[in-house]
Residue frames relative to the residue before (quaternion, step in Angstrom):
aa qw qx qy qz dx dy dz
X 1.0000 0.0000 0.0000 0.0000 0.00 0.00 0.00
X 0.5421 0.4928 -0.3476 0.5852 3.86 1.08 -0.81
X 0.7207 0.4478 -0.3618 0.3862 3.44 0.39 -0.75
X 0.6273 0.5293 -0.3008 0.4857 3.71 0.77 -0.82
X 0.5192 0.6096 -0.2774 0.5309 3.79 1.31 -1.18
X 0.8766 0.1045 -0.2761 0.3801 3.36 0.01 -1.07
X 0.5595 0.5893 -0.4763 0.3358 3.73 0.94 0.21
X 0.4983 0.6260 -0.3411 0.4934 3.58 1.65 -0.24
X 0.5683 0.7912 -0.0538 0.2193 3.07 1.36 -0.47
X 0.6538 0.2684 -0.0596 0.7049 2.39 1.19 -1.93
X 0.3281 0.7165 -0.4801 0.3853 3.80 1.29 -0.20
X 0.6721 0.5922 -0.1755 0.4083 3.14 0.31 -1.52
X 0.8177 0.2966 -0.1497 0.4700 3.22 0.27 -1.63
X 0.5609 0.5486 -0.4144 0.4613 3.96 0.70 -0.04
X 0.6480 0.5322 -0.2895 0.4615 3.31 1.00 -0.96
X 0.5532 0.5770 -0.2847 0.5291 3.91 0.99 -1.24
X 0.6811 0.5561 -0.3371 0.3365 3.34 0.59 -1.40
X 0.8202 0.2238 -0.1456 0.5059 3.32 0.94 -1.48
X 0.6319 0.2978 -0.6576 0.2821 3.24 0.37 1.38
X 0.3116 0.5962 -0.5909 0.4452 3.60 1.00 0.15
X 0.6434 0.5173 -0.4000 0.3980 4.34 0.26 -1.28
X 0.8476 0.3027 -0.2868 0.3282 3.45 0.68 -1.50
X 0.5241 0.6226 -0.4088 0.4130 3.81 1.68 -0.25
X 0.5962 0.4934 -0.3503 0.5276 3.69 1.29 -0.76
X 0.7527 0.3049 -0.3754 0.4467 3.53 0.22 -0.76
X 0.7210 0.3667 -0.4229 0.4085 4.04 0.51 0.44
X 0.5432 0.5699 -0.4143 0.4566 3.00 1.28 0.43
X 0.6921 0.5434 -0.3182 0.3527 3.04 1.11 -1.03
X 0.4960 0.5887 -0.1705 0.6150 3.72 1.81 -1.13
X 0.5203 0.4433 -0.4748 0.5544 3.92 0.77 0.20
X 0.2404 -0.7291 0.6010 0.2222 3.19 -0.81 0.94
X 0.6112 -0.5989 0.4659 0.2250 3.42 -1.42 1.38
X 0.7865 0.2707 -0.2858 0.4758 4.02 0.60 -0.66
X 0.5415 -0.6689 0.4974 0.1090 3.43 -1.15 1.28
X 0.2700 -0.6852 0.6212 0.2679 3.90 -0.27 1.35
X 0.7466 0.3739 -0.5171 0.1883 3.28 -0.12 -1.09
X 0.6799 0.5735 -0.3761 0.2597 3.71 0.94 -0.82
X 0.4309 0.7217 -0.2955 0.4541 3.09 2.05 -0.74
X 0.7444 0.4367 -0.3354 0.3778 3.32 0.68 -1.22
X 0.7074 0.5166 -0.2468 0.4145 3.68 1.01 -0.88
X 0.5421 0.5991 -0.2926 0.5114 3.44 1.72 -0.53
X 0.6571 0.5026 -0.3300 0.4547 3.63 1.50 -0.56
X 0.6239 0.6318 -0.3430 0.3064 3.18 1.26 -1.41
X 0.6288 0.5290 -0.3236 0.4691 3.83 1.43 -0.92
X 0.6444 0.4821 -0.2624 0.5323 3.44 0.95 -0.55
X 0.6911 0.2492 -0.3671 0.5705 3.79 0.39 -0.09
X 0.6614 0.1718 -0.5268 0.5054 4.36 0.18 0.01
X 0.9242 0.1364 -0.2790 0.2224 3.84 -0.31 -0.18
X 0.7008 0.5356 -0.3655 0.2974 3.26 1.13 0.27
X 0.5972 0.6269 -0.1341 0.4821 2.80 1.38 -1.32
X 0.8011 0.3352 -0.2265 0.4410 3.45 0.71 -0.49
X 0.5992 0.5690 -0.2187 0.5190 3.49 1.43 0.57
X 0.5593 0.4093 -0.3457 0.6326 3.29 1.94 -0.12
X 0.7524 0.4659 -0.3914 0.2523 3.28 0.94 -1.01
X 0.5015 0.5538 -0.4630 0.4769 3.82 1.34 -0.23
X 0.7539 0.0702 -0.3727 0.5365 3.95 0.77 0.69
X 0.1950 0.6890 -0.6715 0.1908 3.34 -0.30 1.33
X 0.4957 0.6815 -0.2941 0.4510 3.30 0.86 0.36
X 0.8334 -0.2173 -0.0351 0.5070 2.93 1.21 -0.79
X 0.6746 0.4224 -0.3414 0.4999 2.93 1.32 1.81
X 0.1390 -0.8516 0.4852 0.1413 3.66 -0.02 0.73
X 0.3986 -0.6879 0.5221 0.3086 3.61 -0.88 0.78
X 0.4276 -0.7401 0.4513 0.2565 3.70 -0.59 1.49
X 0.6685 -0.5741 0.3353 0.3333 3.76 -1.67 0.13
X 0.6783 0.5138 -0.2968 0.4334 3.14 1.67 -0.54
X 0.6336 0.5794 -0.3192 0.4012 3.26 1.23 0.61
X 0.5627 -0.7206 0.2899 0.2829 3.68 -0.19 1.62
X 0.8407 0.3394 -0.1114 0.4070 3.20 0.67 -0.56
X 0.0450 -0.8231 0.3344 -0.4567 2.74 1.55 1.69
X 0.2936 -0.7432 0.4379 0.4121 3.94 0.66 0.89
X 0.6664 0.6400 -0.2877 0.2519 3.16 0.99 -1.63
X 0.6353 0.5577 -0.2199 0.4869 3.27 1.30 -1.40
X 0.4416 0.6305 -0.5331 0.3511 4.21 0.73 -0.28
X 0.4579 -0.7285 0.4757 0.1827 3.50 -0.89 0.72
X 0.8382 0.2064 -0.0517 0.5021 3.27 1.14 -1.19
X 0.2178 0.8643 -0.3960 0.2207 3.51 1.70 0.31
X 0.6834 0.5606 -0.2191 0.4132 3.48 0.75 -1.32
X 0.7800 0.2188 -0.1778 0.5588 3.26 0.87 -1.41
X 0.4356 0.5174 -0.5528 0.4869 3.79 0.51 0.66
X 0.6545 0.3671 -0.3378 0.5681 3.74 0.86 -0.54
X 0.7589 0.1117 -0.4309 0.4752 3.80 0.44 0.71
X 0.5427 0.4927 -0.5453 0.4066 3.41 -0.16 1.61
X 0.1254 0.8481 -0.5139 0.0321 3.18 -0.72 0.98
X 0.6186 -0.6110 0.3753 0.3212 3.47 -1.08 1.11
X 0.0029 0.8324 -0.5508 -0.0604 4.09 -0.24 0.59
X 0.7721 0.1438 -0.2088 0.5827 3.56 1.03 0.07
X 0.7188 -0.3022 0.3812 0.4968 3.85 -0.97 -0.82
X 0.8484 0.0321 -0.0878 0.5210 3.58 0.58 -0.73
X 0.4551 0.7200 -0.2599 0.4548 3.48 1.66 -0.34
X 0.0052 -0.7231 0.6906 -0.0149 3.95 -0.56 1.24
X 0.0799 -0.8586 0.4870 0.1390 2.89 -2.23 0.32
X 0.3251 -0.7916 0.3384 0.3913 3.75 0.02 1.14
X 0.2676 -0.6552 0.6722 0.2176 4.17 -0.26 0.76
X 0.6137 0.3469 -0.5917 0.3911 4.00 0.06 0.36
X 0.6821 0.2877 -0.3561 0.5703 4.00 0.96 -0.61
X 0.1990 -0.8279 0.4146 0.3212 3.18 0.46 -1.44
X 0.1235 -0.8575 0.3464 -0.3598 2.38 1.90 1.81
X 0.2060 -0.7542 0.6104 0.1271 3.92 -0.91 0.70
X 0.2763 0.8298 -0.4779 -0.0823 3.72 -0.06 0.56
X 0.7111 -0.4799 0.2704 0.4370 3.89 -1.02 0.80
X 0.8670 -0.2046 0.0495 0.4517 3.58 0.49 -0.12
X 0.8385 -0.3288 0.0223 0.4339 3.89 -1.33 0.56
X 0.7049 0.6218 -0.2317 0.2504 2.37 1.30 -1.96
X 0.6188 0.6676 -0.2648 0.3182 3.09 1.64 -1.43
X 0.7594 0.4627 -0.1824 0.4194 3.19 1.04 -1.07
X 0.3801 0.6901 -0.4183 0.4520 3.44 1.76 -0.44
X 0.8559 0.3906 -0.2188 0.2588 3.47 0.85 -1.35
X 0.3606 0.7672 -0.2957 0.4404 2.89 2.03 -0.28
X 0.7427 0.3230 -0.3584 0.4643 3.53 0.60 -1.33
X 0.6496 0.5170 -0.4505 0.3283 3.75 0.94 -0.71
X 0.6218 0.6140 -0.2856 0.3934 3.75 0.85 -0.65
X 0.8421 0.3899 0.0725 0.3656 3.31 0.96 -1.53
X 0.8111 0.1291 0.0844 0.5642 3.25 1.75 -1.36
X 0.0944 0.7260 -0.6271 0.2659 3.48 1.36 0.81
X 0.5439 0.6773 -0.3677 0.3320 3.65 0.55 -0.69
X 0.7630 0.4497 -0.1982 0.4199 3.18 1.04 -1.39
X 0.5306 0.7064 -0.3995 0.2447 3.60 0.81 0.13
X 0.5302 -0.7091 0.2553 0.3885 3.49 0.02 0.56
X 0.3674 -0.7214 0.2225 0.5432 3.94 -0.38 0.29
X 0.6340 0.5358 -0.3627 0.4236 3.81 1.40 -0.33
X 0.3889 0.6597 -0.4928 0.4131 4.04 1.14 -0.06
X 0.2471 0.8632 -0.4108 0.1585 3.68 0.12 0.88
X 0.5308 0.6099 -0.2648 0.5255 3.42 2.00 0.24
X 0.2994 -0.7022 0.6459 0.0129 3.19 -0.86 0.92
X 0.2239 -0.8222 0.5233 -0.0118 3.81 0.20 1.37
X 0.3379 0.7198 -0.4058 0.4505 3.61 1.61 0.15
X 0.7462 0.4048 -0.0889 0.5210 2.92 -0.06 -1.93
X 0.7166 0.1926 -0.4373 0.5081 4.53 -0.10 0.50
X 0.1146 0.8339 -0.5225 0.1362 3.76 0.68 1.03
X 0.6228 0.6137 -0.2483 0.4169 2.93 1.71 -1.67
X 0.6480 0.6230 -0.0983 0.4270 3.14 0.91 -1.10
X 0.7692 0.2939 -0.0538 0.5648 3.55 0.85 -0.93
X 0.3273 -0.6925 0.5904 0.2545 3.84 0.98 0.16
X 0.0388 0.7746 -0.6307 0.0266 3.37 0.19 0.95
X 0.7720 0.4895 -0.2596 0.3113 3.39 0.59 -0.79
X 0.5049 0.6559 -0.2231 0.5148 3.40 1.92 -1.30
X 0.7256 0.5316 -0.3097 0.3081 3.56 1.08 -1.45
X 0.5961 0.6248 -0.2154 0.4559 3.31 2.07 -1.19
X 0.5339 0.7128 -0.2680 0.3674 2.98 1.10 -0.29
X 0.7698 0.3909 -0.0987 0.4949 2.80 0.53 -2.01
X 0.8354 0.3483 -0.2068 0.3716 3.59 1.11 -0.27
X 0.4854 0.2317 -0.1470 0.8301 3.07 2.02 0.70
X 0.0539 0.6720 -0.7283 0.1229 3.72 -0.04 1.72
X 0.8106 0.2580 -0.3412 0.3998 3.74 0.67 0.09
X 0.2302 0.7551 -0.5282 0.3128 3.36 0.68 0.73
X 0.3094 -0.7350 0.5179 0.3097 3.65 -0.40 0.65
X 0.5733 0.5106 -0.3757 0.5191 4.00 0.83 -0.55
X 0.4973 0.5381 -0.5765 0.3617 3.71 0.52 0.05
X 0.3105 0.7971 -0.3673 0.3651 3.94 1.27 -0.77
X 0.9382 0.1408 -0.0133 0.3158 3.01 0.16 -1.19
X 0.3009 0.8029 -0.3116 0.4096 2.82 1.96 0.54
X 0.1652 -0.8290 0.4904 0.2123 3.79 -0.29 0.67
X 0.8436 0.0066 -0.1570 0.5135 3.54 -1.16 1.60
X 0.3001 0.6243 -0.5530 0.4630 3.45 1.09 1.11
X 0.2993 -0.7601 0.5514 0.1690 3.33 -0.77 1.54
X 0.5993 -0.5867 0.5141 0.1797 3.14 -1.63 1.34
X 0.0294 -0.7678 0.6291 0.1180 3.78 -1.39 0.18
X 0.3188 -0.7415 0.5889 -0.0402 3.15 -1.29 0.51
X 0.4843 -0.4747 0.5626 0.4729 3.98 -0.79 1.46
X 0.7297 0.4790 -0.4521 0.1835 3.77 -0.63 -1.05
X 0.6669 -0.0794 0.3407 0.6579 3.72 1.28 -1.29
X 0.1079 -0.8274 0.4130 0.3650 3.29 -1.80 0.08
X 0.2859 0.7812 -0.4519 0.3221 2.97 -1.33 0.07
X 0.0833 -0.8637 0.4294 0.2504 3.65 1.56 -1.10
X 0.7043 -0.5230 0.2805 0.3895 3.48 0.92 0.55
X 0.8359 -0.3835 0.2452 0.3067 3.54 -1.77 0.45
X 0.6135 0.5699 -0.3078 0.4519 3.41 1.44 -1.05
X 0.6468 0.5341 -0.3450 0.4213 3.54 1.18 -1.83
X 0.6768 0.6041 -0.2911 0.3039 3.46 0.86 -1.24
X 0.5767 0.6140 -0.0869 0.5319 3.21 1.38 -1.08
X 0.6763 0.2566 -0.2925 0.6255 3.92 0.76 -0.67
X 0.6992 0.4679 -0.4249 0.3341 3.69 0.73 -0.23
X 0.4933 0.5433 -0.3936 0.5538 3.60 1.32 -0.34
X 0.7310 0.3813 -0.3665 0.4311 3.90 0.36 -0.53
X 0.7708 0.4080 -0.3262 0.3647 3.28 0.88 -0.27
X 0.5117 0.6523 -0.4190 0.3704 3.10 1.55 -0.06
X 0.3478 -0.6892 0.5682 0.2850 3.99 -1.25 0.22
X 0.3230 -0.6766 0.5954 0.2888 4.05 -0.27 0.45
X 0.5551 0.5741 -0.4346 0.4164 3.59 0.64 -1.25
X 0.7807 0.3105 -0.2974 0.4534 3.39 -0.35 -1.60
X 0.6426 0.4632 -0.4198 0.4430 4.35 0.15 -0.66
X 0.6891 0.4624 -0.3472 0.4368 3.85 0.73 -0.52
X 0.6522 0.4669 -0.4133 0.4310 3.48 1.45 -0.48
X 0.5065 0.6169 -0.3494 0.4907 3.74 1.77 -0.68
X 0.7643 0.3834 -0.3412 0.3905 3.78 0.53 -0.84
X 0.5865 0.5396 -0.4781 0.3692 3.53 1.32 -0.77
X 0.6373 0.5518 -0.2965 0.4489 3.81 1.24 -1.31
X 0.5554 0.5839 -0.4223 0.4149 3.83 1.19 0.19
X 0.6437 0.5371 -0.2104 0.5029 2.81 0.84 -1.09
X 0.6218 0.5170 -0.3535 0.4702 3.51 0.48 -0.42
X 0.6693 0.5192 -0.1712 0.5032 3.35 0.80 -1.32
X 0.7068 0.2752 -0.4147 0.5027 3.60 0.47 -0.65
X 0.6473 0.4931 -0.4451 0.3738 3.97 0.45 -0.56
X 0.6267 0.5383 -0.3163 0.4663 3.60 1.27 -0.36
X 0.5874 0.5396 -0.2483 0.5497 3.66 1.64 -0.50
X 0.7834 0.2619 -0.0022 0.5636 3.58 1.17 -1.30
X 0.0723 -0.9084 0.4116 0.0113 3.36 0.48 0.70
X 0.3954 -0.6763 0.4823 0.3920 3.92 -0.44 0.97
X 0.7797 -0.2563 0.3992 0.4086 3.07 -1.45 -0.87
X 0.6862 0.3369 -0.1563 0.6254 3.61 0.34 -1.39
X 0.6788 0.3207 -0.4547 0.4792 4.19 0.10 -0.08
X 0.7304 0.4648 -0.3117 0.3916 3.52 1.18 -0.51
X 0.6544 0.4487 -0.3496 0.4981 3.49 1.26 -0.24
X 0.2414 0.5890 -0.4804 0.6033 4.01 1.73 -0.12
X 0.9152 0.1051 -0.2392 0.3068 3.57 -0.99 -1.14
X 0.4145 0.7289 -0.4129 0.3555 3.65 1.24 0.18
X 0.7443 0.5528 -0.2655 0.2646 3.26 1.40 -0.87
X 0.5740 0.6238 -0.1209 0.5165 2.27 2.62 -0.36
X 0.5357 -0.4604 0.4562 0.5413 3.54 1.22 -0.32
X 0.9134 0.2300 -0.1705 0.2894 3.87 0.20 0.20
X 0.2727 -0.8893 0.2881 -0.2277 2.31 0.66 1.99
X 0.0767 -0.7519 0.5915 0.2808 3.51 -0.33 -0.15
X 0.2943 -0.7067 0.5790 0.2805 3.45 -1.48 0.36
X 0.8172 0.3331 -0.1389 0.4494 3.85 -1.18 0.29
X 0.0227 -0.8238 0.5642 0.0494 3.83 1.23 1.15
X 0.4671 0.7309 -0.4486 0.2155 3.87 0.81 -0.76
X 0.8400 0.3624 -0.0233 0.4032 2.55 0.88 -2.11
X 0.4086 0.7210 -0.3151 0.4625 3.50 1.80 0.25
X 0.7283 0.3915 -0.2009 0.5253 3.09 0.73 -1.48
X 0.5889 0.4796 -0.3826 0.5262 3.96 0.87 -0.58
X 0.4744 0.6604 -0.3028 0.4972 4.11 0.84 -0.63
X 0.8540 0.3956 -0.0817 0.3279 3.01 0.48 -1.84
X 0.5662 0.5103 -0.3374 0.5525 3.45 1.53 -1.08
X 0.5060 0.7026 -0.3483 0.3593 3.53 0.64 -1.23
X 0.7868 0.3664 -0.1402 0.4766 3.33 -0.11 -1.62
X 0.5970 0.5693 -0.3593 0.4363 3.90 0.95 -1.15
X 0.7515 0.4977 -0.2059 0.3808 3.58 0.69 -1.30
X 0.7457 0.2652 -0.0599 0.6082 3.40 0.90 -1.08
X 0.7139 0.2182 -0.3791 0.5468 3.56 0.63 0.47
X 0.5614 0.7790 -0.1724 0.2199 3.81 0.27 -1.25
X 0.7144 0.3816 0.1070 0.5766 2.40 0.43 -3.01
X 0.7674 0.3280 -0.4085 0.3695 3.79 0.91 -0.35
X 0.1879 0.7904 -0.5324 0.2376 3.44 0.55 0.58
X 0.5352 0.5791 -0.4286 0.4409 4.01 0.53 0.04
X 0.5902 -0.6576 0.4440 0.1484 2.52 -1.62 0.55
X 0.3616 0.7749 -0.2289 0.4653 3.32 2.12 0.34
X 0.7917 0.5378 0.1002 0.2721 2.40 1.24 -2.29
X 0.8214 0.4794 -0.0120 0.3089 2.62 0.33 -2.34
X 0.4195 0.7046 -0.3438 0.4576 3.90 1.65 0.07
X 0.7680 0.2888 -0.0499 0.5695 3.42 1.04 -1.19
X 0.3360 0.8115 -0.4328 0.2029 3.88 1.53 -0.12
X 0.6639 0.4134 -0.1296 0.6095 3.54 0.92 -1.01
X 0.6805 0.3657 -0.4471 0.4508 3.93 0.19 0.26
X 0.5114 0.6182 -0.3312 0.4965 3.21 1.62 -0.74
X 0.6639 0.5062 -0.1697 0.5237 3.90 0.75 -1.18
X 0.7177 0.4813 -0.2635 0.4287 3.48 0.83 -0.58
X 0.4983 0.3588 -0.4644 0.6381 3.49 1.58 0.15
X 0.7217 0.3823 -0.5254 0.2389 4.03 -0.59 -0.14
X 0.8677 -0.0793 -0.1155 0.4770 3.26 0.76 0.26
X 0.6558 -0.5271 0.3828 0.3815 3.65 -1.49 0.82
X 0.6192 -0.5355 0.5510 0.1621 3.35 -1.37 0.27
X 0.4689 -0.5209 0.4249 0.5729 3.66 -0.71 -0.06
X 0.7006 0.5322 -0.3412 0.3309 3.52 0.25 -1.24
X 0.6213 0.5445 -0.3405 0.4489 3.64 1.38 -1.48
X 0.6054 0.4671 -0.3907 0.5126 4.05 1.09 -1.07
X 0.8264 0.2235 -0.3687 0.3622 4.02 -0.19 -0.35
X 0.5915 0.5167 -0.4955 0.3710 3.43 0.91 0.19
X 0.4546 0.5984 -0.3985 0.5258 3.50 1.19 -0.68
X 0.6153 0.6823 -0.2237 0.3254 3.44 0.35 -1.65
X 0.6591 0.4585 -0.1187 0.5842 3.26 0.63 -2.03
X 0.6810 0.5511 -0.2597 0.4063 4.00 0.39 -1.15
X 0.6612 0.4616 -0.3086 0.5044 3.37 0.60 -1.02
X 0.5879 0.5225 -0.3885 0.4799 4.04 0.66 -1.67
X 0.7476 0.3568 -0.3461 0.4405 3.87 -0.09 -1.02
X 0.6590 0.5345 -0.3720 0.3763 3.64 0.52 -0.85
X 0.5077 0.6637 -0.2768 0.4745 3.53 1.37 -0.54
X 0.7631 0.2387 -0.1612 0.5785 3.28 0.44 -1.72
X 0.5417 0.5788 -0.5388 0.2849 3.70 -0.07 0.55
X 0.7093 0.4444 -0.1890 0.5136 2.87 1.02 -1.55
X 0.7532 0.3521 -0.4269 0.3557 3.68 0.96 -0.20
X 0.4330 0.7039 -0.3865 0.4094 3.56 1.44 0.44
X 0.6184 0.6181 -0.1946 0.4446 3.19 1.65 -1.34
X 0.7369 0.3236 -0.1860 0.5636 3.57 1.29 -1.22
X 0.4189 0.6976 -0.4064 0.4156 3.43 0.98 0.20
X 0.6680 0.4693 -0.0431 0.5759 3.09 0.72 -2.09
X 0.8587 0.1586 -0.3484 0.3407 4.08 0.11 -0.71
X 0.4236 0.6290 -0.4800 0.4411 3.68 1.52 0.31
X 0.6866 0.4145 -0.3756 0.4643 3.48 0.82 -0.68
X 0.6656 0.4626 -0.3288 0.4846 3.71 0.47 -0.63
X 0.6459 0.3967 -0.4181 0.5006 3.87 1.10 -0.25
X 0.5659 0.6525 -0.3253 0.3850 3.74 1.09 0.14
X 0.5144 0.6495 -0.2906 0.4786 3.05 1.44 -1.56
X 0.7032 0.6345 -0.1912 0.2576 3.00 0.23 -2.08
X 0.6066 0.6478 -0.0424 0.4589 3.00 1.06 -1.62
X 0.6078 0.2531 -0.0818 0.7482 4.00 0.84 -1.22
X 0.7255 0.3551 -0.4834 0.3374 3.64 -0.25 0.05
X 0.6998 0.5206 -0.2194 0.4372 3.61 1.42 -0.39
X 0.6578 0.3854 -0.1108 0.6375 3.33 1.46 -0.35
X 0.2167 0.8910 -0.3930 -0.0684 3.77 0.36 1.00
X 0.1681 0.7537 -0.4758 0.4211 2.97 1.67 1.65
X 0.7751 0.3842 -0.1304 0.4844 3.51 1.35 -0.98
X 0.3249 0.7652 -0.4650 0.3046 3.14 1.71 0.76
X 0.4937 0.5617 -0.4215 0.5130 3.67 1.07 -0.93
X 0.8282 0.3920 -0.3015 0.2636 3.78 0.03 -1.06
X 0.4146 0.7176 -0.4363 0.3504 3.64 1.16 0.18
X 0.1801 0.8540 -0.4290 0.2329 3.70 0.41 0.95
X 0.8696 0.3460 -0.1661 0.3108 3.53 -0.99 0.08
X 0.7138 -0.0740 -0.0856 0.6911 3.77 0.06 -0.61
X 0.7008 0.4770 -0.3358 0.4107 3.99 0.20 -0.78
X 0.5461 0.5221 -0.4354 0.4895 3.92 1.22 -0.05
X 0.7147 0.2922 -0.3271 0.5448 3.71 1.04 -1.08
X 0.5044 0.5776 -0.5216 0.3741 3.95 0.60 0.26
X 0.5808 0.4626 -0.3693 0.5589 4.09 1.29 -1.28
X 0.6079 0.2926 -0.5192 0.5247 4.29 0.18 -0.47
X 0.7253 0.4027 -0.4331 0.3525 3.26 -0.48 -0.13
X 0.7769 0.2886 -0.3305 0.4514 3.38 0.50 -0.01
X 0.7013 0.3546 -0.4142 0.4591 3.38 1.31 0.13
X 0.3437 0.6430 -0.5293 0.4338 3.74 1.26 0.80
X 0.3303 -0.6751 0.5867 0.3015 3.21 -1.36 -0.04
X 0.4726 -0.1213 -0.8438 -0.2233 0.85 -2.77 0.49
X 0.4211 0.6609 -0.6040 0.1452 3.74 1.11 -0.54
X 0.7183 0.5527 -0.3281 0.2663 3.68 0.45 -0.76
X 0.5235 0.6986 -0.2479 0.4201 2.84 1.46 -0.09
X 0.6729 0.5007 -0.1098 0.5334 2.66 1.80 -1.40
X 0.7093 0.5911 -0.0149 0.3837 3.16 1.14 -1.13
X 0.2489 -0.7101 0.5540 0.3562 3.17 1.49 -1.40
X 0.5117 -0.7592 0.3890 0.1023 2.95 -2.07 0.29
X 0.5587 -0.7489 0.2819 0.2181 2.64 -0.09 1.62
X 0.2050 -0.6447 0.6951 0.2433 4.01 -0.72 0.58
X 0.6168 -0.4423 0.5971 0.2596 2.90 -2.20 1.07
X 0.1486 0.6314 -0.7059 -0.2847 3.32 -1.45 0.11
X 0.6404 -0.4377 0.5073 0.3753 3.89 -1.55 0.21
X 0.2894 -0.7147 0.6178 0.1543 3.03 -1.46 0.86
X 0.5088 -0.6270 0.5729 0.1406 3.71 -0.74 0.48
């Protein structure tokens, strides 16, 4: 019976063994950085950063020792082959595989195309959430998303206005922690001086090959980002941080609708002076029928045309007058 006991035993324990082996070895094959947070950690970085360095690329390059380095994005590449083909329906454009939703395809690239990551893409845009209001940003740009819920110190909105009023504002300050947002702004600051390098941090990494070019426009970059990103780190603040940012500059959509607005506003007004220069001309030759003889060239083939049909029809018929 001892014998049978201890062979159940080690039974037991071989079995335990190999599932502890096979939970460790899918854990270990779980990648550690989180697309979706990645994806929302980009989304802040393409409306307000990205588009503020790139109006000085000319005379300023974003250095290597700064995270947020396009190159440096871990999952950038393969996010640029996937593309949405229905409402809930993704595709991977390296297979061209159709799968029921992100997640599905999220797992695809981890299963199938780890390969495809670049070898210098070594940042994990997850892990500066704290920093970047990743969650506050989803919010504000998805106020009806139902996952916004569970978002922490994502301000609430309301049909009426946002923001949900003095009270919301008021339970969100109590629930917020200064401590932990002062350790996020102090790690901003770091980050932007590591993005915008001074002189003397830029001539340090020069000795190294990584330089920046154009400290001017660094150090302007750098205040910039400190003031309007940084300095809003509080728990005062940082609710309303991103409406604040949304006045210094247009959106994509806000730049081609403007864009689109301006092109029509153009051709109107030149239709308008088109249309009353020609009618102050007419006017002109119809009052003077000494200067009837001189009415020649584009405005002779403009009168056939209006005394052809059907305009004439529309128009009426025109009486001859004598020329002089």
């Amino acid at each position: 019976m001892t014998r049978v006991a201890a062979m159940c035993v080690i039974a037991l324990a071989a079995f335990a063994s190999c599932i502890a082996g096979v939970v460790g070895d899918s854990h270990a094959s779980a990648p550690a950085c989180s697309r979706e947070r990645s994806r929302r950690a980009r989304a802040v970085l393409d409306d307000y950063f990205y588009p503020v360095v790139d109006r000085h690329a000319g005379s300023f390059e974003v250095p290597p020792a700064c995270p947020f380095q396009r190159s440096k994005d871990m999952y950038l590449e393969q996010e640029k082959h996937k593309e949405r083909v229905r409402r809930t329906q993704w595709k991977s454009l390296y297979s061209e595989k159709v799968f029921r939703t992100e997640w599905h395809v999220d797992k695809h690239m981890d299963n199938r195309h780890a390969d495809k990551i670049p070898p210098g893409a070594d940042v994990c845009l997850a892990d500066y959430c704290a920093v970047l209001r990743c969650d506050e940003h989803h919010a504000h740009r998805n106020p009806d998303d139902p996952s916004r819920s569970g978002s922490r110190g994502a301000p609430s909105r309301s049909k009426g206005g946002g923001g949900g009023g003095a009270g919301a504002r008021r339970a969100r300050r109590e629930r917020c922690d200064e401590s932990k947002l002062a350790g996020a702004r102090h790690f901003c600051e770091t980050l932007m001086h590591a993005c915008f390098p001074s002189d003397d941090d830029a001539e340090s990494d020069g000795d190294r090959g990584g330089g920046a070019r154009g400290h001017g426009a660094a150090g302007r970059l750098r205040a910039y980002f400190t003031r309007h990103h940084c300095d809003q780190l509080t728990c005062d603040a940082v609710a309303g941080m991103f409406q604040i940012m949304d006045g210094h500059h247009l959106n994509r959509e806000g730049r081609r609708g403007a864009f689109v607005f301006v092109v029509v506003f153009c051709v109107v007004l030149a239709a308008y002076y088109v249309v009353a220069w020609r009618h102050a001309v007419g006017g002109r030759a119809r009052g003077d029928l000494r200067r009837a003889t001189a009415r020649k060239g584009a405005w002779v083939n403009v009168d056939r045309i209006t005394r052809s049909w059907p305009l004439c029809v529309v128009l009426g018929k025109r009486r001859k007058r004598k020329a002089y």
